[in-house]
C-alpha positions in Angstrom: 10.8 -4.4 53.4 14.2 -5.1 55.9 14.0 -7.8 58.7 13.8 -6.0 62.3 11.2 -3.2 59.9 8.3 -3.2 62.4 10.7 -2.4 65.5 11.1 1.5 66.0 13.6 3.1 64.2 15.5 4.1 67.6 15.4 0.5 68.8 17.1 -0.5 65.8 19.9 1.5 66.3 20.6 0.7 70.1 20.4 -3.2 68.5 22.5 -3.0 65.7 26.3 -2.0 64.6 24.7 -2.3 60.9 20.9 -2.2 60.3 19.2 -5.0 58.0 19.3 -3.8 54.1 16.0 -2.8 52.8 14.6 -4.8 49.9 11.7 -5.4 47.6 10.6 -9.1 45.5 12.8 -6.9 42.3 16.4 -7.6 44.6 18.8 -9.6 43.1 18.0 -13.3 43.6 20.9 -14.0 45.5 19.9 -11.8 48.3 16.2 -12.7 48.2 17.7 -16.4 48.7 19.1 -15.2 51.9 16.6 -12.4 53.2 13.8 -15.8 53.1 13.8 -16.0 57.0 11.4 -17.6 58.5 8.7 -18.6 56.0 5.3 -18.2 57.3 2.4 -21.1 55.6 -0.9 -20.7 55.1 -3.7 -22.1 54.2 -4.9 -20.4 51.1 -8.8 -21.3 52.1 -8.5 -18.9 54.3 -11.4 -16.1 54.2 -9.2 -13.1 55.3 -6.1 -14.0 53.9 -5.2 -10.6 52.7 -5.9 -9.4 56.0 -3.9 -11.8 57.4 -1.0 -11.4 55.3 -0.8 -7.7 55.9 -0.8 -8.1 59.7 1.8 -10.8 59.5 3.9 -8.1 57.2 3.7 -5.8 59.9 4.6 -8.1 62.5 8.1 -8.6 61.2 7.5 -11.5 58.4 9.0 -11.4 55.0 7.9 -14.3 53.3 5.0 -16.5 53.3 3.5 -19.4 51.3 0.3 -19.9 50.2 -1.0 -23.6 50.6 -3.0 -25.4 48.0 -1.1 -28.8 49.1 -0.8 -30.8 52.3 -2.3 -28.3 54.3 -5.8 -28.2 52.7 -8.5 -30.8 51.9 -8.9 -32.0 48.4 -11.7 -31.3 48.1 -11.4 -27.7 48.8 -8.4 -26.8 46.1 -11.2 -25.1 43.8 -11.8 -23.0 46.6 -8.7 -22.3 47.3 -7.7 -20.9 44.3 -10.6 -18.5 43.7 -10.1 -17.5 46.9 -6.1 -16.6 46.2 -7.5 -14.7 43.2 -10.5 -13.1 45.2 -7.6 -12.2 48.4 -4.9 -11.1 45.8 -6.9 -8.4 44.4 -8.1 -7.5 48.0 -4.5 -7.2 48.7 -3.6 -5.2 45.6 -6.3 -2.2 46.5 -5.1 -1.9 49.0 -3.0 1.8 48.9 0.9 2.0 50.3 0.9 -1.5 51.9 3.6 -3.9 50.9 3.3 -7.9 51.5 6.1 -10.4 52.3 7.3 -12.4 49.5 4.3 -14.7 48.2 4.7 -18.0 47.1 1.6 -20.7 46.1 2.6 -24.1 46.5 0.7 -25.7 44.2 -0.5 -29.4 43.5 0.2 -30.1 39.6 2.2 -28.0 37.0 -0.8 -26.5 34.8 -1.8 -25.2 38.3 1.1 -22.5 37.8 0.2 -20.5 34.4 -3.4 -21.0 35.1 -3.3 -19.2 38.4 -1.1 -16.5 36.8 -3.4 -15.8 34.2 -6.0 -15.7 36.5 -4.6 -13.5 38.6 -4.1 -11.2 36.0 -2.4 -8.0 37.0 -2.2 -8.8 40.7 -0.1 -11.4 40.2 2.6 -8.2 40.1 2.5 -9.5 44.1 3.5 -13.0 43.7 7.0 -14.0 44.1 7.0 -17.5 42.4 5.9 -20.6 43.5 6.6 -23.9 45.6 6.9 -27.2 43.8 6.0 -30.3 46.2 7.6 -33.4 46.3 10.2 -32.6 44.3 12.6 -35.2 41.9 13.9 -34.8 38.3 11.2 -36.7 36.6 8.4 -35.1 39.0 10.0 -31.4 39.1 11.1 -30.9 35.5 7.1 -30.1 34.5 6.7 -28.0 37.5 10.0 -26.0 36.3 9.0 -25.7 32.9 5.4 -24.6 33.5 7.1 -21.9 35.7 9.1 -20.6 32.8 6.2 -20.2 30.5 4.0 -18.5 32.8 6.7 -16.1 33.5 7.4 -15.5 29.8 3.4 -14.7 29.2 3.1 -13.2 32.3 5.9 -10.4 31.9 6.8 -11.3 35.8 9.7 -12.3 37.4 9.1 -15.9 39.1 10.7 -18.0 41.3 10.8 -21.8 42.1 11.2 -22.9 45.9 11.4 -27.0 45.4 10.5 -29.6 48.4 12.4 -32.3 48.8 10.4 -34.4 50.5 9.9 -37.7 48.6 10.7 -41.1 49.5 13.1 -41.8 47.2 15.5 -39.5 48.5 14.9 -40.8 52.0 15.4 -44.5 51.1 19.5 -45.2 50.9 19.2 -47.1 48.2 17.3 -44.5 45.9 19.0 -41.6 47.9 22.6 -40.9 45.4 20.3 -41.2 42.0 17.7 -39.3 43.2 19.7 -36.6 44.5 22.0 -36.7 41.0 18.7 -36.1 38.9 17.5 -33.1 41.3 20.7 -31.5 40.7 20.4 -31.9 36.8 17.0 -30.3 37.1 17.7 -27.6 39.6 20.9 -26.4 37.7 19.3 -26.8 34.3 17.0 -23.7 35.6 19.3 -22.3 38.3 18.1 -18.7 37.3 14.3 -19.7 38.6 15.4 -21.7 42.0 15.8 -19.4 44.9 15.8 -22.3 47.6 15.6 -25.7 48.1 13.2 -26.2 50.9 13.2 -29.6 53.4 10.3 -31.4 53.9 11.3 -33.1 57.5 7.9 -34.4 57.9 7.0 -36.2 55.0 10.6 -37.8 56.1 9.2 -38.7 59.2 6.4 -40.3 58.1 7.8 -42.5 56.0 8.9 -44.4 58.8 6.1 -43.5 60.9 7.9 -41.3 63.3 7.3 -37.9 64.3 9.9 -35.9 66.8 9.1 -34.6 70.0 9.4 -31.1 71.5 12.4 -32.0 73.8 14.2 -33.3 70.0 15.4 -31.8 66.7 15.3 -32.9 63.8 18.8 -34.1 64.0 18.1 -36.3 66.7 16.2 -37.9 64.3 19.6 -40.2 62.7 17.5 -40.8 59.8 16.3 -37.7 59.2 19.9 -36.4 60.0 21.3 -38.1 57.3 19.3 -37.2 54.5 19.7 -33.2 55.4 23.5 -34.0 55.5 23.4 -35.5 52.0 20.9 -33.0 50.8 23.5 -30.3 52.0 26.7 -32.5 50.7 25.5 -32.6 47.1 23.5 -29.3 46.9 24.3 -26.5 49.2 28.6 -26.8 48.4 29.7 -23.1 48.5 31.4 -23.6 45.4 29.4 -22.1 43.2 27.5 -24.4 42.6 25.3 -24.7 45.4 21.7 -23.5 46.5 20.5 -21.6 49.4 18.8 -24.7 51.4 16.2 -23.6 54.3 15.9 -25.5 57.5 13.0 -27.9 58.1 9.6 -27.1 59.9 8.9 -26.8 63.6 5.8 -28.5 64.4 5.2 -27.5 68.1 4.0 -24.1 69.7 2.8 -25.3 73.1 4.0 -28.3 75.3 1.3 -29.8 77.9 4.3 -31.4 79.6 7.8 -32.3 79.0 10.1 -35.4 79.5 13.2 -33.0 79.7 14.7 -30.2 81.4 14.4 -27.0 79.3 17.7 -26.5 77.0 18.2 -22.8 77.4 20.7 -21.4 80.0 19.1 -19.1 82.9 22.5 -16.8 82.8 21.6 -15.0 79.3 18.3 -13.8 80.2 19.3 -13.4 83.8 22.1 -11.2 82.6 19.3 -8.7 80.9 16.6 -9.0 82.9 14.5 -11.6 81.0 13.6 -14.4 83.2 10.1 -13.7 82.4 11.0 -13.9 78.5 12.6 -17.3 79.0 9.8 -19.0 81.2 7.5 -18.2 78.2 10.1 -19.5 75.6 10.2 -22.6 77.8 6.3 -22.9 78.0 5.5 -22.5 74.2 8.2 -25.0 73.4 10.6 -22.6 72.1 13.9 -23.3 73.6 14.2 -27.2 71.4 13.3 -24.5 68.3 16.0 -22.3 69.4 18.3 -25.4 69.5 16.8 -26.5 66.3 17.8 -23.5 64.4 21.4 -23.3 65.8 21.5 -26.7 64.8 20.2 -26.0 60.8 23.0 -22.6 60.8 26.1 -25.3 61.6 24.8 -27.5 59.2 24.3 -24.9 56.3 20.4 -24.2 56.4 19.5 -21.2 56.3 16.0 -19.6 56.7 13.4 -22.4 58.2 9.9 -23.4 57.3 7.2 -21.8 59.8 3.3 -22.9 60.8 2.9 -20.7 63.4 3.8 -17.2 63.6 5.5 -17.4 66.8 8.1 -19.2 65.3 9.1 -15.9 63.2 11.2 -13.6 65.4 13.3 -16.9 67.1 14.3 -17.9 63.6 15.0 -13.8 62.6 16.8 -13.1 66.4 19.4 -15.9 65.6 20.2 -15.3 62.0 21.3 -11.8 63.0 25.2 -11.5 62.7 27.2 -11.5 66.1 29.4 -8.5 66.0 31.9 -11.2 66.8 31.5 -13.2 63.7 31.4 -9.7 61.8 34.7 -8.7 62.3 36.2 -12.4 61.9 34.9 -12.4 58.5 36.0 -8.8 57.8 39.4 -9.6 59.0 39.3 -12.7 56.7 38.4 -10.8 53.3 40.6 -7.7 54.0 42.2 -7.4 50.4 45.4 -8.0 51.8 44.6 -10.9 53.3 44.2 -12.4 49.5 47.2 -14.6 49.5 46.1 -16.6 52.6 47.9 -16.9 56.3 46.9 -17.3 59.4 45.6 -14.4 62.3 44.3 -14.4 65.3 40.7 -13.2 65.6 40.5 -9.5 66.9 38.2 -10.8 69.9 41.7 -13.2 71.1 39.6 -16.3 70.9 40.6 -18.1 67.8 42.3 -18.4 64.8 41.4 -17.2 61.4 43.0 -19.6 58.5 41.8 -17.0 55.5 41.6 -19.2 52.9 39.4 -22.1 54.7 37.2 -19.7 56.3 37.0 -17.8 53.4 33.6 -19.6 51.9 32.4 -18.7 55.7 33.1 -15.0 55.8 31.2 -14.6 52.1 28.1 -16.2 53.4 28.8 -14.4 57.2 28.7 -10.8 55.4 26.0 -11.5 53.2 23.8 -13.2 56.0 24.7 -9.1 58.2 23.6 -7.8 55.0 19.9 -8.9 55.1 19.7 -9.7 59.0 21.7 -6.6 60.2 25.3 -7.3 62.9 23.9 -6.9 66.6 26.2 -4.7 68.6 29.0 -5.9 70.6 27.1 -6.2 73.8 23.8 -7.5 72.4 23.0 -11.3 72.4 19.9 -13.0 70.8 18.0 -11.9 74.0 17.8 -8.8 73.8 16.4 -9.4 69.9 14.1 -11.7 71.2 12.6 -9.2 73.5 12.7 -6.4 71.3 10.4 -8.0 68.3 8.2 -8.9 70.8 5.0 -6.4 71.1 4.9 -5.0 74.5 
């Protein structure tokens, strides 16, 4: 699979200076962590999940989760899992088609090696898994059942944690809990591919809920925990975890309070006033915002309930050409004792060794998302992921 993999090859090339890398759920972790992109949920009740997967893998998606949590009655988690089993092995007959990375998000630890042994040899299509609510006492199970199911399973598996719980939203609770999530998350560092934000649990703790004109980091208390979250677990240091942005809840707007945040001269500039007016209608233009918003502060990928919501978050993870040869000119080998240089495109300055952490994640971020050419602007990716 590659991000940009269900455009036409000849589209591709008038897009990019350096095509996305391809990739299967056997890469190295550290570039799985990075190729997540936009992760598609869904409901695992529903009846033609397989079929649903695969046309979501040719629409451009590359991972998706599997909900037996918040997103399904209680009553209906029995149901839900036969029906993983039941849509796994649909998935698994069927010849030369490849699915996204699969995650479950499951409810309770013994919920993990049950559903791999039930899955049996399908379970050669599931990625790992995605622990809710996530703290030291609460996670540690989770992490452990993980580790034995992959042991009798044979299967590489991963562990995306949510942290979503109100103890790290209280202040008071917030340092302590944060603390033990790092002792568990780096006690089984090998298993966590990303730390995932659960903004709406957040929200309701307080009984708030953003609107489409806002981000989340309009939200100051919201704002504060993801700076925290990022301060203590997603340093660049080494020590560090990819951390993916927080959920967009909105795919139509009725009416707005508002004027639309996205400039008329991009789109303008290519045509695409049509393209923006849509953008505009389907709430698009505060996600847009939103995920500019989660790049500066260190997110990467972003949780997605609606499809729509996958091509914004894949146009604007693409590398600028622009920032490509910034972070180029910043690793050169003989660059390794540090200075200062001016930036190739005359605009800024490059300090090496500060913006060093920058051009690592920059070059690894073109690897999985591909560098745009120098005259292509999110735009034109926009337009050409949509389906004519």
């Amino acid at each position: 699979m590659r991000h940009f993999g269900h455009i036409a090859p000849e589209v591709r090339q008038r897009l990019f200076h350096q095509e996305p890398c391809e990739f299967t759920a056997d890469s190295p972790a550290r570039l799985l962590s990075a190729a997540l992109g936009a992760t598609l949920y869904s409901p695992a009740t529903r009846p033609r999940l397989a079929d649903d997967i695969v046309k979501q893998a040719g629409s451009g998606v590359v991972s998706m989760v599997l909900c037996l949590e918040d997103s399904i009655d209680d009553a209906d988690v029995v149901a839900g899992e036969e029906n993983l089993v039941r849509q796994f092995a649909d998935l698994d007959s069927r010849a030369g088609v490849e699915p996204p990375l699969l995650f479950i998000r499951v409810r309770a630890p013994e919920q993990i090696p049950d559903l791999v042994r039930r899955l049996g040899v399908t379970a050669r299509l599931l990625s790992g898994f995605v622990i809710p609510k996530f703290t030291e006492e609460r996670g540690l199970p989770f992490l452990e059942a993980l580790t034995a199911a992959e042991a009798e399973s044979g299967r590489r598996l991963f562990a995306m944690p949510v942290l979503e719980s109100p103890e790290l939203l209280y202040r008071e609770s917030r340092v302590d809990t944060l603390e033990g999530i790092a002792r568990a998350v780096d006690k089984f560092r090998d298993r966590v591919l990303a730390l995932r934000l659960g903004v709406t649990d957040f929200c309701s703790s307080y009984g708030l809920r953003r609107a489409p004109d806002m981000t989340a980091y309009d939200v100051q208390v919201v704002a504060s925990v993801i700076a925290d979250v990022v301060n203590m677990l997603g340093r660049a240091d080494g020590t560090g975890f990819t951390v993916t942005g927080p959920v967009w809840e909105y795919f139509r707007v009725p009416e707005r309070m508002f004027k639309p945040q996205l400039r008329q001269s991009p789109f303008l500039e290519v045509q695409a006033v049509e393209l923006r007016e849509k953008l505009i209608e389907h709430a698009m233009d505060g996600l847009l915002r939103e995920i500019s918003l989660d790049q500066a502060n260190g997110l990467l990928g972003k949780t997605c309930i609606h499809p729509s919501h996958v091509l914004p978050v894949h146009a604007l993870s693409v590398v600028s050409h622009e920032e490509f040869s910034d972070a180029q000119d910043i690793l050169r080998p003989e660059r390794g004792g540090g200075g200062v240089l001016r930036s190739a495109y005359t605009n800024k300055m490059n300090e090496v060794k500060p913006h060093r952490a920058w051009a690592e994640r920059t070059l690894l971020r073109a690897e999985v998302f591909g560098v745009a050419r120098e005259d292509v602007g999110f735009v034109e990716l926009l337009a050409a992921g949509i389906p004519g």
